[in-house]
C-alpha positions in Angstrom: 0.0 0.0 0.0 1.1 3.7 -1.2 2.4 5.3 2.0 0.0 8.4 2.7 2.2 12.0 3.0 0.6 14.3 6.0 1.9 17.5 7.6 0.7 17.7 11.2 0.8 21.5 12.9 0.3 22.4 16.5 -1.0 25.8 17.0 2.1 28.0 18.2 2.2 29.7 21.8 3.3 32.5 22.9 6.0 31.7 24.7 5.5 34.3 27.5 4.6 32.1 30.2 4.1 28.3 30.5 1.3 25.8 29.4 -2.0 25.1 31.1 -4.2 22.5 30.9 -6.5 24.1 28.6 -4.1 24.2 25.7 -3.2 20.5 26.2 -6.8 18.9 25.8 -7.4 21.9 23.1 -4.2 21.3 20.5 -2.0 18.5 22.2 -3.5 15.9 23.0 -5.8 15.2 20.2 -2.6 16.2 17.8 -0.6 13.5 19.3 -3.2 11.3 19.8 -3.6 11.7 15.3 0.1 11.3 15.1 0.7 7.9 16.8 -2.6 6.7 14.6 -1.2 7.7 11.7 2.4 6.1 12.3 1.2 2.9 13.4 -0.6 2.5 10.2 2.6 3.4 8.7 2.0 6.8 7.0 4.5 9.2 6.5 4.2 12.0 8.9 5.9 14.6 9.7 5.0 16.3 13.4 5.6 20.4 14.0 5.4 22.4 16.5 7.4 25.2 18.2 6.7 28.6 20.5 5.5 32.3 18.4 8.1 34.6 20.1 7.2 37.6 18.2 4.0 40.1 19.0 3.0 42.5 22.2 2.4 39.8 24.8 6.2 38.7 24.7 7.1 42.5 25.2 4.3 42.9 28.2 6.1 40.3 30.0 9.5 41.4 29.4 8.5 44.5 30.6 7.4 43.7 33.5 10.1 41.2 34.4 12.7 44.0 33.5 14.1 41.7 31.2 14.4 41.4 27.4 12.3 39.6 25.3 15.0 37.6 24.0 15.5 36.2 27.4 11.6 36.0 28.3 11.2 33.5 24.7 14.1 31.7 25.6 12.9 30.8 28.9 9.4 30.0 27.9 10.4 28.2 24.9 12.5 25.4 26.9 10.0 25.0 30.0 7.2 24.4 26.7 9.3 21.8 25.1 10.4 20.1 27.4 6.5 19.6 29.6 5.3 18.4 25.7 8.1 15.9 25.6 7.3 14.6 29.5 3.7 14.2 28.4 4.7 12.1 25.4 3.6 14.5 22.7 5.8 13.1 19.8 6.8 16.3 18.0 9.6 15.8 15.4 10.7 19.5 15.6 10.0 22.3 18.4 11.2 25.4 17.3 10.8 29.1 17.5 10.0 31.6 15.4 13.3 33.9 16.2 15.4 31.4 14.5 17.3 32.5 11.8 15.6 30.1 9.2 12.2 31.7 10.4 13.6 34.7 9.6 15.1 34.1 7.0 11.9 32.0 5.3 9.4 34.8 6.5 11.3 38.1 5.2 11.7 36.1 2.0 7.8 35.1 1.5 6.8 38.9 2.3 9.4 40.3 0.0 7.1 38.3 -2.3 3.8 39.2 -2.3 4.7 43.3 -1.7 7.5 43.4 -4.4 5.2 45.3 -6.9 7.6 44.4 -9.7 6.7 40.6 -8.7 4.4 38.3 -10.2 3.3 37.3 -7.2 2.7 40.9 -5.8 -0.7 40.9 -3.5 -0.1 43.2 -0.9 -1.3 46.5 -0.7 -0.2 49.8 1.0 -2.8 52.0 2.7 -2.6 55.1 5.9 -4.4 54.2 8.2 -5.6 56.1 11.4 -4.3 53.9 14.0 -4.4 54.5 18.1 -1.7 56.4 19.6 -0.2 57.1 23.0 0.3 60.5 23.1 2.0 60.2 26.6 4.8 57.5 25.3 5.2 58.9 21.9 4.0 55.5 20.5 1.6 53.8 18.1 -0.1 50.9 20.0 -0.3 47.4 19.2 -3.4 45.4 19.3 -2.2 43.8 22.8 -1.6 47.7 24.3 -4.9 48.5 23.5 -8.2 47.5 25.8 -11.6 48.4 25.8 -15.4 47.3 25.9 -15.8 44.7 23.4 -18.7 45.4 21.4 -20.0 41.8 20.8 -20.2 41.1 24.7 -19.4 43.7 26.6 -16.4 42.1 28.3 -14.6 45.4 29.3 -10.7 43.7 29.3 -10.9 42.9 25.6 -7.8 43.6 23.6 -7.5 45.5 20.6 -7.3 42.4 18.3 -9.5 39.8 20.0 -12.1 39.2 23.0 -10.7 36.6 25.2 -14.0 35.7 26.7 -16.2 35.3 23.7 -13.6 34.6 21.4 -14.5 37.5 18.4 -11.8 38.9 16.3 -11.4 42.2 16.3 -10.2 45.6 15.3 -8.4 48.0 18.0 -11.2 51.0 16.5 -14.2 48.3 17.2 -13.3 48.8 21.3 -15.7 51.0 23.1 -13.8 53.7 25.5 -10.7 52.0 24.9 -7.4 53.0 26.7 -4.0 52.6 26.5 -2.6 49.8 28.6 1.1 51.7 28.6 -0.2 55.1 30.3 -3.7 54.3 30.9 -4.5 57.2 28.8 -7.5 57.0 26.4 -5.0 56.9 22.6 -5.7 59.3 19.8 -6.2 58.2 16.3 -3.0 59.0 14.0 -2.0 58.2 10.6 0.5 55.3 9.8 1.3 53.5 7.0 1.2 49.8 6.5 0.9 46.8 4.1 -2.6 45.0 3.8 -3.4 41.0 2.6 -6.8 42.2 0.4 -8.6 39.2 1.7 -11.7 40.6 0.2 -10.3 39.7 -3.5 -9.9 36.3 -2.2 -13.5 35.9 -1.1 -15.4 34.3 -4.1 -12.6 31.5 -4.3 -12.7 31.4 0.1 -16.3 30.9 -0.2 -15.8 27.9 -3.3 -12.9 26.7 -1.5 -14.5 26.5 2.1 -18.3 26.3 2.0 -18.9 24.1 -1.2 -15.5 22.1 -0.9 -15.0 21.7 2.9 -18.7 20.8 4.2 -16.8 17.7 5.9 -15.5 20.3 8.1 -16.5 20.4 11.9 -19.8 22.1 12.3 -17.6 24.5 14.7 -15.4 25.1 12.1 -17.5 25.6 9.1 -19.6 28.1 10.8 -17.5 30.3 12.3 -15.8 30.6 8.9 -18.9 30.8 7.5 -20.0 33.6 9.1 -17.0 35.5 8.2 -17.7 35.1 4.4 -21.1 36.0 4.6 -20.6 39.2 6.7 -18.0 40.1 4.3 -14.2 40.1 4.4 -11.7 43.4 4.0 -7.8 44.2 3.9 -6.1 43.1 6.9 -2.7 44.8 7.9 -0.1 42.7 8.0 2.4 44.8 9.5 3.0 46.8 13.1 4.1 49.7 14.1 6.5 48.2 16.5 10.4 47.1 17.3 10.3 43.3 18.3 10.2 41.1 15.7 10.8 40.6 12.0 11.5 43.8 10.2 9.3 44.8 7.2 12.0 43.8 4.6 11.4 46.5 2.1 11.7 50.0 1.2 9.5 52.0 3.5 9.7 49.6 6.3 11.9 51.0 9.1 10.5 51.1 12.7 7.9 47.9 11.5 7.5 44.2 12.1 5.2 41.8 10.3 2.2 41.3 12.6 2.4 38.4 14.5 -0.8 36.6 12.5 1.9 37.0 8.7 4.8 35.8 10.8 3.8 32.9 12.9 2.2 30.7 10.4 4.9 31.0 8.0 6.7 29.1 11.2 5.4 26.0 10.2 6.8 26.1 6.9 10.5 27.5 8.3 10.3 25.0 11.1 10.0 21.9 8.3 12.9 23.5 6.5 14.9 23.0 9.7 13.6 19.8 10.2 14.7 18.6 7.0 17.6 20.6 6.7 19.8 17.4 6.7 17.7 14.4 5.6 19.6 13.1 2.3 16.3 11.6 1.8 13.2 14.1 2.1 12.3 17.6 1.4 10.5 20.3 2.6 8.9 21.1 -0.6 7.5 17.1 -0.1 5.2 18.2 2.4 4.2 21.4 1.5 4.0 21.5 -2.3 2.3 18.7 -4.8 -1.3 19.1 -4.0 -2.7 15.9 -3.7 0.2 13.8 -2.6 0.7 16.0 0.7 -2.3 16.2 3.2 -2.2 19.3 5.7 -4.2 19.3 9.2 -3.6 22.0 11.4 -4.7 21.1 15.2 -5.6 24.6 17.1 -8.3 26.0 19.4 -11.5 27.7 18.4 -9.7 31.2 18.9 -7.7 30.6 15.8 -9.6 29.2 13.4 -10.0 32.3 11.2 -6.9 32.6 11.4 -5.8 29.0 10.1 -9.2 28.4 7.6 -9.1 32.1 5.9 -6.1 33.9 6.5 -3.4 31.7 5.9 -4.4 29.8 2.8 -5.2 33.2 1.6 -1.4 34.0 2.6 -0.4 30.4 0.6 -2.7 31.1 -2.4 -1.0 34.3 -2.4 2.2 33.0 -2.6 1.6 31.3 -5.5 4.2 28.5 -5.1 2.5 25.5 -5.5 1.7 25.4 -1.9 -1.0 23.3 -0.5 -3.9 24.5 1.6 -5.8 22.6 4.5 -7.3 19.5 4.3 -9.0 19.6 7.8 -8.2 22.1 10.6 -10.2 19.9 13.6 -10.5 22.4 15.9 -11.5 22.6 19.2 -13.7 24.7 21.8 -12.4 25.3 24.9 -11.3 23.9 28.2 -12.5 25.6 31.7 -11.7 24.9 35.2 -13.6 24.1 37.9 -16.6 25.8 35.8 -14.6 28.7 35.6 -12.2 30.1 32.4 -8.5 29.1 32.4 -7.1 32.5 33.1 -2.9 33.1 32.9 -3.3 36.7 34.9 -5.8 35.9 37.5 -3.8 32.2 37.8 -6.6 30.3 38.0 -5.2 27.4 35.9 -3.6 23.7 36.0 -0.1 24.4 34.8 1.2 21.4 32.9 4.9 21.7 33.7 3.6 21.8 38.0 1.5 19.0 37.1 4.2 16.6 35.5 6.3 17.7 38.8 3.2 16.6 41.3 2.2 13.8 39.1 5.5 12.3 37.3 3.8 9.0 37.2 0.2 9.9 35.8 0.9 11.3 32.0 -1.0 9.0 30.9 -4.1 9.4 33.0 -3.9 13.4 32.3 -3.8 12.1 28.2 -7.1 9.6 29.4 -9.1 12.4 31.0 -8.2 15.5 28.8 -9.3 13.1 25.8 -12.4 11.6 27.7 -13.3 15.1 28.1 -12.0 16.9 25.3 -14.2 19.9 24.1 -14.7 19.0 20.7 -18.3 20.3 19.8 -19.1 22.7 22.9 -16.8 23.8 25.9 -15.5 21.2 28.5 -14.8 21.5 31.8 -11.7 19.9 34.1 -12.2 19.3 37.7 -10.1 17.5 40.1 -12.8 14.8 41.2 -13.5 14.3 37.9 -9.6 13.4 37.3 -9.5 11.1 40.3 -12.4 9.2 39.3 -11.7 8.9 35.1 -8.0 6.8 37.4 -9.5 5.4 40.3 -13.4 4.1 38.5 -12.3 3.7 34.8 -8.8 3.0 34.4 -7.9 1.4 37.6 -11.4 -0.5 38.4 -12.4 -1.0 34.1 -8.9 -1.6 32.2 -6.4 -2.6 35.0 -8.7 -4.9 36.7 -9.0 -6.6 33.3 -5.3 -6.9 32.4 -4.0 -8.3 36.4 -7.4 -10.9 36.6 -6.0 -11.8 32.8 -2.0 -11.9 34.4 -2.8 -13.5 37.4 -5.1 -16.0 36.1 -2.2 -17.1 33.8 0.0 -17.2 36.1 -1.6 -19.0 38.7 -3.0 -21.7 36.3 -0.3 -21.5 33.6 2.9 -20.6 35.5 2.7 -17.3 32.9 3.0 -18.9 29.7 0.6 -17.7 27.3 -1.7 -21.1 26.7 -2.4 -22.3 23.2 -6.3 -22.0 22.0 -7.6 -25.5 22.6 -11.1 -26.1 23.2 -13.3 -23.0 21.6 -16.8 -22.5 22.1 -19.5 -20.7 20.8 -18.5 -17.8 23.3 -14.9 -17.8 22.8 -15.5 -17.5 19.1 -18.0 -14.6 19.6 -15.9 -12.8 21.7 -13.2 -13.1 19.2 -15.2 -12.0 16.5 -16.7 -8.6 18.5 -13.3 -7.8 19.7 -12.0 -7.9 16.1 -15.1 -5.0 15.4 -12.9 -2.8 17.5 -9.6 -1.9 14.8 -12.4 -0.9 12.5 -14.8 1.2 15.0 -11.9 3.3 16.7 -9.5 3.6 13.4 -13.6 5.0 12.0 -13.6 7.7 14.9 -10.0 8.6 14.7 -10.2 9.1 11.0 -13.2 11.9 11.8 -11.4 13.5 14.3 -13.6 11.8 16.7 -11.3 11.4 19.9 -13.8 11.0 22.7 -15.5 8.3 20.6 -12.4 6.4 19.9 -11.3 6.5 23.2 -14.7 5.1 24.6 -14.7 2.5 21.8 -11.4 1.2 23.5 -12.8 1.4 27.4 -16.0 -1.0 25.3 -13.0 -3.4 24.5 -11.8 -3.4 28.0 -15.5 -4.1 29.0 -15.9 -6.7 26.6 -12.7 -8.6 28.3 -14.3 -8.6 31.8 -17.5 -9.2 30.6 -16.2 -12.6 29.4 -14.1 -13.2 31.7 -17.0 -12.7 34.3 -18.8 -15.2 32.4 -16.8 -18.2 31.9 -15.7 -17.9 35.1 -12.3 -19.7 34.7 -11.7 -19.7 38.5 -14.0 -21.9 39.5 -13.0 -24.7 36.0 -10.3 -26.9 37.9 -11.2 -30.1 36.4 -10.5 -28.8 32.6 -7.1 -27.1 32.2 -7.9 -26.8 27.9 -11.3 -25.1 28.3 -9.1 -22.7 31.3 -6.6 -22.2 28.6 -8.7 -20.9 26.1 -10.3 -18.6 28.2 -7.1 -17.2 29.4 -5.9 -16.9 26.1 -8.8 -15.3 24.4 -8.9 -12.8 27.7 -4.7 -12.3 26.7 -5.5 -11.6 23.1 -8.1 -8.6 24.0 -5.4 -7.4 26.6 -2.9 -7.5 23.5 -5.6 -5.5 21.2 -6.0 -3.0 23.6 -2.3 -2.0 23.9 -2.0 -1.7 20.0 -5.4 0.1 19.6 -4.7 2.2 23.2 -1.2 3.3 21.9 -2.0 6.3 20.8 -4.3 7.7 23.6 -2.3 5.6 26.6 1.2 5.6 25.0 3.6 4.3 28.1 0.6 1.9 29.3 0.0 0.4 25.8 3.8 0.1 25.7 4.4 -1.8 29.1 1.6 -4.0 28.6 2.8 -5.2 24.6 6.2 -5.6 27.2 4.6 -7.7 29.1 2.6 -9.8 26.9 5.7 -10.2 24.1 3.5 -8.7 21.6 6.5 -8.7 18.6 4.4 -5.9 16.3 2.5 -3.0 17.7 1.2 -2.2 13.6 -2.4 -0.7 13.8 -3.2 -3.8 11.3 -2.0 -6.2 14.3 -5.5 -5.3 15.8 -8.0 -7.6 13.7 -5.9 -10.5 14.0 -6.5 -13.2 17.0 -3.0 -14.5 17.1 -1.0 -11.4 18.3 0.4 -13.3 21.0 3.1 -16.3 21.3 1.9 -20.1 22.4 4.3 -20.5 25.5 5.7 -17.4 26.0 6.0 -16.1 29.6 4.3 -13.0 30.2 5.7 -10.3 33.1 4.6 -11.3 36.9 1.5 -8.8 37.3 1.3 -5.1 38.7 -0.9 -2.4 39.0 -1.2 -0.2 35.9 -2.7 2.5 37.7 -2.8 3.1 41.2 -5.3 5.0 43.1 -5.3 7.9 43.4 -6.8 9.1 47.4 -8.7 11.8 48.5 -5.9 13.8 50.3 -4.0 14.5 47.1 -6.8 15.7 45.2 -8.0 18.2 48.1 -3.9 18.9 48.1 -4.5 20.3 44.7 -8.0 22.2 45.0 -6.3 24.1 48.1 -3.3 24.6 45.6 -5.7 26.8 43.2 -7.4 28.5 45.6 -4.3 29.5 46.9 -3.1 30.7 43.4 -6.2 32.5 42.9 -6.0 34.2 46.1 -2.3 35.2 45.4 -3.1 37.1 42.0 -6.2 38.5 43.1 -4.0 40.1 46.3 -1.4 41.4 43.7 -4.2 42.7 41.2 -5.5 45.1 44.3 -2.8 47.1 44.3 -3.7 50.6 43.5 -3.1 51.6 39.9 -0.7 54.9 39.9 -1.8 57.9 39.1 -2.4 58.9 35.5 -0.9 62.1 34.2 -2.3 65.5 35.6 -5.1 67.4 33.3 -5.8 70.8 33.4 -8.9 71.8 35.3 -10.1 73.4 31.8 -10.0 69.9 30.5 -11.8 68.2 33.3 -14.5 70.6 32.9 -15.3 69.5 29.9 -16.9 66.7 30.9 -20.6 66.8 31.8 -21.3 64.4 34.5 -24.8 64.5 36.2 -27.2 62.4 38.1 -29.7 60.4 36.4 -32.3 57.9 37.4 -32.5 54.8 36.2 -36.5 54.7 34.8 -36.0 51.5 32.5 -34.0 48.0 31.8 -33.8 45.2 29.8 -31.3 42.4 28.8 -29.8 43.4 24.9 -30.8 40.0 23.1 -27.6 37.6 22.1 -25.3 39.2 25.1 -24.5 38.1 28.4 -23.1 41.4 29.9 -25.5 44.4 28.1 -28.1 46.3 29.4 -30.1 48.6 28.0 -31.1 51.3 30.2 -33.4 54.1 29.6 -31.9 57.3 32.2 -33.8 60.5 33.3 -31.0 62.6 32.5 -33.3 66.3 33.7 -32.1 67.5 30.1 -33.7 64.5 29.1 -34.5 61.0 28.7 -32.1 59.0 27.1 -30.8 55.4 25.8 -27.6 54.1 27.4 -25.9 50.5 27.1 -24.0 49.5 29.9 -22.3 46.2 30.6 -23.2 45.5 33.9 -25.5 42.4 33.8 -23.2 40.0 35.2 -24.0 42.7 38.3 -27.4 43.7 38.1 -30.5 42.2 37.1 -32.9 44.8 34.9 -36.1 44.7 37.7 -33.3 45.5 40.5 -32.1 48.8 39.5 -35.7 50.5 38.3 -35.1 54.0 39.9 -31.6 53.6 40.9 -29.6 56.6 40.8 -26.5 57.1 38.8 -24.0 59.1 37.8 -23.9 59.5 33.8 -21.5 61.3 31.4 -24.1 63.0 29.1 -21.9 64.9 26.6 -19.9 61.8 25.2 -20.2 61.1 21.5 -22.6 58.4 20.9 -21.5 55.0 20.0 -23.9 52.0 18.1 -23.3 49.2 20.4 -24.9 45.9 18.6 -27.2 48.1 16.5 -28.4 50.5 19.7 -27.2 54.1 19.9 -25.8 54.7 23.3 -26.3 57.7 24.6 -23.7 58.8 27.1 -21.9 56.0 29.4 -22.3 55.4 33.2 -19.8 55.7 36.0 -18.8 52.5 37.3 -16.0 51.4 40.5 -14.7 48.3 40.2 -12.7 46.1 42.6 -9.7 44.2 42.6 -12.1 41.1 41.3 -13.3 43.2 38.6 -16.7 43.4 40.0 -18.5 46.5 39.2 -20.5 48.9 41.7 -22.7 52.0 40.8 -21.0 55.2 41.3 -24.2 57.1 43.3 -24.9 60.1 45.4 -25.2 58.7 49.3 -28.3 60.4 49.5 -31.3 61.5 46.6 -30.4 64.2 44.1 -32.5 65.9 41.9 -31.7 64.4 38.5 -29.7 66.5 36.1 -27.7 67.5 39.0 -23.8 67.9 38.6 -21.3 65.8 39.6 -18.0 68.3 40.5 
């Protein structure tokens, strides 16, 4: 059979801090878990991944270590690698995009599509009015811009994507948006910068995606689908900043390409390294030759505009012969304890802690991130639920099976696997349903259906005690054949499941074809019934998972509430003062006192309300994100202080009016700012 060519990609991090749980079940795990399938049916794979080292977030954090960003990447970068390579993810090269073939491979692609003397030239050059700190004499990147995000309300989103609702955005689509340098709300100011005109790719996006691509998870498809209807425009591919790759043309000094041009291009540059030296392959194999090449990129729900429009617009672009997506499976996302994973307020399972508290248990994090994995809707990790996917399903369901198999043997057989003698009806139906098993979990894996093909294997495991629970080979003492074949049929499912578990359960699956001499762990191996040896003497039985007790898993909630409790303490600090204004400016705003006379919930939002204020000038509409504080019938004929005289803004299709004054504590909870006792309404706030 013609060996199948695939290019496996891991979304990149930003290697500004370490990995939590939530990227592992998201990109990792179900990567790997793809990886192994596909190498044990003998494909030819190749495996990349590495850290994005370029953009604002690595910047933040070097700032505020009073370090370089050089250093921060570096440090990030090896703590990354080397917690994937504890947890057994089988990457064949984990680089970084400051190398100096990404460098080299990006500067050289962009040259090419904004060289207008090129064939290939695509890019266009627009000014833009773009925000700037007045205070620090500097355009702002996405990441140094915050605001109210307009889909939502969250009030934290960044200037180039909502973390809590996921939308993509544009730094002008913030409402009151500030500068996260000074604190100062930016100015608009013209720059000059180089555009992919995604909008003249649209018609062959929409062919390419929506009549090509319906196989596509229904995640997938329709967040990409929504993007094409609503219309796509020029995206700028370069920022107005100093770390990272310089805009390698005329006209480019002080810029970088944006982080979203440059990190892709990664997992071209990080094949090149990869293959730098192999006498026998070459990168071109895997990325060029459509049709003999198959490319899957594993990522969370956050990126997948990113991956499905943007970047094979960047490849068409190119014009090189470069081949475009075949699936990008990606996921939803992974919470904690019912709560978001969140890096700054450290509530989060970091995998690199994890691996130190739980050296042993890699493989019953793989088991439970998979079992739980959030591939159609949002997932949720909880510590109980860890310690019983060990202690109920892998300890009571799959271990029990293999050491009642192992010590059967050995306490009948001395250990040597016996030969299939006398075979009955049930032995041969056994046989024949476990044989079902290669073909129902390769089905699942092939759809990107993880959960289901991990379940399909725990059904194997069920099938083994089943049977073994109902010949009952225990109690036969007067028929060592009929014991035999029991034993051995029970030893053959046991040697299925650890060439069908390897890729979810890789060191278990492993110690268990060590233990049972199984000579070929081949993904065909499955559907035979002969996997094992007549005679050979398997390994004196142990425990392939221990339990896990109750201590250690209160150990570890106490942990995170600890954590929490220490970020939240160093989030109270007081802010420092922002730069003095002028009395004359102050007075230009127009704050008065207002009574709150109507509220509602704004339909499709979780945070919105639309109020309706008694302004005394007037009566007037206001949307306010406060609904994770206030219910609507709660704050009828509340009072309020309201800036009346600033410009109104359409926030989802409602014209807001003026915007009310809010406190907000080191939780980020907000309170009403309100007079302590009842004011006539219209009357100033000084």
């Amino acid at each position: 059979m013609t060996q199948q060519r695939y290019t496996i990609t891991t979304a990149l991090p930003y290697a500004n801090g370490p990995l939590h749980l939530g990227h592992v079940a998201g990109v990792y795990i179900p990567a790997d878990i793809y990886v192994r399938y596909l190498r044990a049916k003998n494909e030819d794979v190749i495996f990349i991944g590495g850290t994005d080292e370029h953009g604002v977030p690595i910047t933040i954090k070097a700032k505020n270590e009073g370090v370089t960003p050089q250093q921060v990447v570096d440090k990030y970068h090896n703590i990354i690698g080397d917690s994937l390579k504890q947890l057994g993810i089988t990457l064949d090269v984990f680089s970084k995009t400051t190398s100096k073939t990404h460098f080299e491979t990006a500067s050289e692609l962009f040259r090419r599509v904004a060289d207008e003397k090129s064939d290939n030239w695509a890019l266009t050059i627009e000014e833009t009015l773009q925000y700037y700190d007045e205070a620090n004499k500097q355009f702002l990147a996405d990441r140094y811009i915050t605001g109210t995000c307009p889909n939502c309300g969250n009030e934290k989103a960044y200037g180039d994507q909502c973390e809590k609702c996921g939308t993509t955005l544009n730094a002008t689509d913030l409402i009151n948006p500030k500068s996260t340098l000074s604190g100062n709300v930016p100015v608009l100011k013209l720059t000059r910068h180089w555009f992919l005109p995604l909008n003249q790719y649209e018609d062959w996006l929409k062919t390419w995606i929506l009549e090509d691509h319906q196989d596509w998870k229904t995640n997938v498809y329709g967040q990409c689908k929504g993007w094409l209807e609503a219309g796509l425009h020029p995206r700028a591919v370069t920022r107005d900043l100093d770390w990272g790759i310089p805009v390698p043309v005329e006209g480019g000094e002080g810029k970088v390409l944006y982080v979203w041009f440059d990190a892709p291009i990664g997992y071209i540059s990080f094949t090149k390294e990869l293959l730098e030296n192999d006498k026998t392959r070459k990168w071109e194999d895997y990325w060029k030759e459509e049709g003999k090449s198959k490319l899957i990129h594993f990522i969370g729900k956050d990126n997948i505009v990113f991956h499905c429009i943007i970047f094979p617009t960047m490849l068409k672009a190119f014009n090189d012969d470069y081949i475009l997506p075949t699936n990008v499976p990606a996921n939803e996302f992974l919470n904690l304890e019912g709560e978001k994973f969140s890096t700054s307020g450290n509530w989060a399972v970091w995998l690199h802690e994890f691996l130190l508290d739980f050296p042993d248990k890699t493989d019953v994090l793989r088991y439970a991130l998979c079992s739980n994995m959030p591939e159609t809707k949002d997932a949720d990790f909880t510590w109980k639920d860890f310690q019983a996917k060990n202690n109920n399903e892998l300890a009571a369901n799959l271990g029990n099976f293999v050491n009642r198999a192992f010590v059967l043997t050995h306490k009948f057989f001395n250990g040597a696997v016996p030969a299939y003698s006398v075979v009955e009806e049930i032995d041969a139906n056994t046989l024949a349903l476990a044989k079902e098993f290669h073909g129902k979990v390769s089905e699942s894996l092939d759809k990107f259906r993880f959960r289901e093909a991990l379940s399909e294997l725990m059904k194997l495991s069920n099938l083994g005690n089943k049977y073994l629970a109902d010949t009952e080979p225990w109690k036969i003492k007067d028929n060592p054949e009929r014991v035999g074949t029991i034993l051995r049929v029970a030893l053959e499912i046991a040697a299925k499941i650890s060439v069908l578990g390897s890729p979810f359960l890789p060191e278990t699956s492993k110690k268990m074809a060590t233990w049972l001499g199984v000579a070929s762990t081949k993904w065909s191996e499955a559907e035979k019934d002969d996997l094992l040896t007549d005679g050979f003497v398997i390994a004196t039985p142990e425990l392939l998972f221990a339990k896990i007790e109750d201590d250690v898993i209160a150990a570890q909630l106490e942990k995170l509430k600890a954590s929490k409790a220490t970020a939240q303490q160093a989030k109270s600090t007081v802010m420092p003062q922002k730069e003095n204004v002028s009395f004359e400016e102050f007075s230009k705003m127009d704050i008065r006192i207002g009574t709150i006379i109507e509220a509602e919930k704004v339909p499709k939002t979780a945070k919105l309300l639309k109020l309706k204020i008694d302004t005394g000038i007037d009566q007037r509409t206001v949307v306010s994100g406060i609904a994770e504080y206030y219910s609507p019938e709660d704050i009828i004929g509340k009072q309020v202080s309201i800036l009346v005289n600033l410009a109104p803004r359409n926030i989802k299709g409602i014209e807001s009016q003026g915007m009310i004054l809010m406190a907000e504590n080191s939780k980020g909870e907000l309170a009403f700012v309100s007079p302590v006792k009842e004011i006539d309404n219209g009357g100033g706030v000084r």
